[in-house]
Every structure is written in C-alpha cells, then in structure tokens.
C-alpha positions, 0 to 999 in steps of 0.5 A, spaced: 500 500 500 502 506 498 505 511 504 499 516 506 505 520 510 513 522 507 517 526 509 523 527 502 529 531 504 525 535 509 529 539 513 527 545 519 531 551 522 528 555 527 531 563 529 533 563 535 537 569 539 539 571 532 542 564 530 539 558 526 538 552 530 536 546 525 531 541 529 530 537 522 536 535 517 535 531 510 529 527 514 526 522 509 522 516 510 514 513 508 510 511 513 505 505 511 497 504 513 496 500 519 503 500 522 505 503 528 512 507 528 515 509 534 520 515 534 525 515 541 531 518 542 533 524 547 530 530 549 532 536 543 533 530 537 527 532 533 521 528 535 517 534 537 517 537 531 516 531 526 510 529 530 508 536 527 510 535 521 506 529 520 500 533 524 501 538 518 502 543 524 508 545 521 512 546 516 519 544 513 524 549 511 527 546 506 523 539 503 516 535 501 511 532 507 506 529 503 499 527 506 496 523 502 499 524 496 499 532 497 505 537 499 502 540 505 506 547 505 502 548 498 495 547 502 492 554 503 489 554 510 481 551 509 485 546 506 489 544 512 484 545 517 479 540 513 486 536 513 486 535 519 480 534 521 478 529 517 485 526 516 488 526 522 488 524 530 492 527 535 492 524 542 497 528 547 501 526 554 497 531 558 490 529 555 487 535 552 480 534 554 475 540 555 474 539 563 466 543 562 464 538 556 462 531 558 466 524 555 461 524 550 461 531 548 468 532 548 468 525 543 463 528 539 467 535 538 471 533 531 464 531 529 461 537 530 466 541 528 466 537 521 459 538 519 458 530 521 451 528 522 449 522 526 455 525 531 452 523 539 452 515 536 458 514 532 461 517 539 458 512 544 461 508 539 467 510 539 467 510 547 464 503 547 471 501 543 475 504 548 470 501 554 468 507 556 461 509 554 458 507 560 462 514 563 459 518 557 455 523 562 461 524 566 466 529 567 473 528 564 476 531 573 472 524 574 476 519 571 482 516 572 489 519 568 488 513 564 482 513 563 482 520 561 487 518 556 482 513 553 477 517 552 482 522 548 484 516 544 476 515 542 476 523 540 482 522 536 479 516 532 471 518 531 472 520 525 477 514 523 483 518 521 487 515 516 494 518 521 495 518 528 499 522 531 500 521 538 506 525 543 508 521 548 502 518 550 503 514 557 508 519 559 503 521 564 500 515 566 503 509 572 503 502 569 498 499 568 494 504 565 500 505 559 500 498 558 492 499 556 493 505 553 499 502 548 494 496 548 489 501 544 494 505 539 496 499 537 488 496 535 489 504 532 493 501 526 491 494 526 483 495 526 482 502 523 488 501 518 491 508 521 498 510 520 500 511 527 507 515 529 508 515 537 514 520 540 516 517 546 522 516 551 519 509 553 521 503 552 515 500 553 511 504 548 516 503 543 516 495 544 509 495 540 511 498 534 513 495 527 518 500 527 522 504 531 526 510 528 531 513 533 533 521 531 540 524 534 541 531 532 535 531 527 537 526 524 536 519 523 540 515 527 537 508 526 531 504 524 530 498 526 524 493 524 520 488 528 
C-alpha cells in the first residue's frame, strides 16, 4: 500500500537569539497504513517537531511532507484545517480534554466541528471501543489519568483518521494504565488501518511498534524493524 505520510529531504531551522538552530536535517522516510512507528531518542533530537510535521502543524524549511499524496506547505489554510480534521488524530501526554464538556461531548467535538451528522452515536461508539461509554455523562476531573487518556484516544479516532499522531502518550500515566493505553494505539493501526507515529522516551511504548526510528541531532540515527 502506498505511504499516506513522507517526509523527502525535509529539513527545519528555527531563529533563535539571532542564530539558526536546525531541529530537522535531510529527514526522509514513508510511513505505511496500519503500522505503528515509534520515534525515541533524547530530549532536543527532533521528535517534537516531526510529530508536527506529520500533524501538518508545521512546516519544513527546506523539503516535501506529503499527506496523502499532497505537499502540505502548498495547502492554503481551509485546506489544512479540513486536513486535519478529517485526516488526522492527535492524542497528547497531558490529555487535552475540555474539563466543562462531558466524555461524550468532548468525543463528539471533531464531529461537530466537521459538519458530521449522526455525531452523539458514532461517539458512544467510539467510547464503547475504548470501554468507556458507560462514563459518557461524566466529567473528564472524574476519571482516572488513564482513563482520561482513553477517552482522548476515542476523540482522536471518531472520525477514523487515516494518521495518528500521538506525543508521548503514557508519559503521564503509572503502569498499568500505559500498558492499556499502548494496548489501544496499537488496535489504532491494526483495526482502523491508521498510520500511527508515537514520540516517546519509553521503552515500553516503543516495544509495540513495527518500527522504531531513533533521531540524534535531527537526524536519523537508526531504524530498526520488528
């Protein structure tokens, strides 16, 4: 199946104290459907900022990331909204939940904000998925962190995005609820067909992936298939 993401010969400086600090160097890589690829390295490497490029909330100095065949740089800015919500799920360390919306609503919200219809069942699906659809009324302060973190992984994956990007999705989790969390991203890739890429600085999380690409300096040090 052809890559829905790729990044060719992308590079990304940034302006900072009157210097050029390069975050990205001459990156390329295609990154297929329904796999998950982790990318580990130490703070600083680049993770953040490919993570961005692959959400298309950033965008290269120099190269090509093409989504679904198209550069995003080219894409004017109501395309790139509609990109992402309809192409992309974001799932984040600190969960990102709206705290005066219920798990429902807070689901639902990516519907709503993309005109769909139907929106309240598709969400209590996506909460079922997740195992949560008999909190749907609660508020987000009265679930657990990991159960916060499911219902932000039912959010990113009701409108079945062909990428999920997810930045370091258990970095603020204990044990047991990662493991579930990793359980589900993996599900994301294998049951939905999405193209997941995870930044993180766990060995755990990393362990689930098909392919583990480590950065140093921007650069892509190694990748290592499993």
């Amino acid at each position: 199946m052809a890559a829905r993401l790729e990044l060719r010969n992308v590079s990304k400086t940034y302006l900072s104290d009157g210097q050029q600090i390069a975050a990205l160097c001459s990156v390329s890589y295609a990154f297929e459907p329904g796999t998950v690829t982790a990318l580990v390295g130490r703070s600083g490497c680049g993770k953040t900022t490919l993570l961005n490029m692959a959400g298309a909330m950033d965008f290269p100095t120099s190269g090509e990331v093409l989504i679904n065949g198209s550069p995003t740089s080219t894409l004017k800015d109501a395309a790139l909204t509609s990109l992402r919500r309809t192409h992309i799920g974001f799932v984040f360390q600190f969960f990102q939940l709206l705290p005066t919306l219920t798990i429902l609503e807070n689901v639902e919200l990516p519907l709503l904000l993309s005109g769909a219809r139907d929106t309240a069942r598709t969400a209590l699906d996506r909460l079922a998925w997740v195992g949560l659809d008999e909190r749907a009324h609660s508020l987000p302060h009265q679930l657990s962190g990991g159960q916060q973190q499911r219902v932000a992984i039912a959010r990113a994956l009701v409108h079945r995005p062909s990428i999920l990007v997810a930045d370091e999705p258990t970095g603020n989790l204990d044990t047991v609820s990662g493991d579930g969390v990793l359980k589900l991203i993996r599900q994301a890739a294998e049951e939905f067909g999405a193209t997941v890429i995870m930044a993180t600085h766990s060995a755990e999380a990393a362990a689930i992936a098909q392919t583990r690409i480590r950065l140093r300096d921007g650069r892509i040090e190694s990748v290592e298939q499993s």
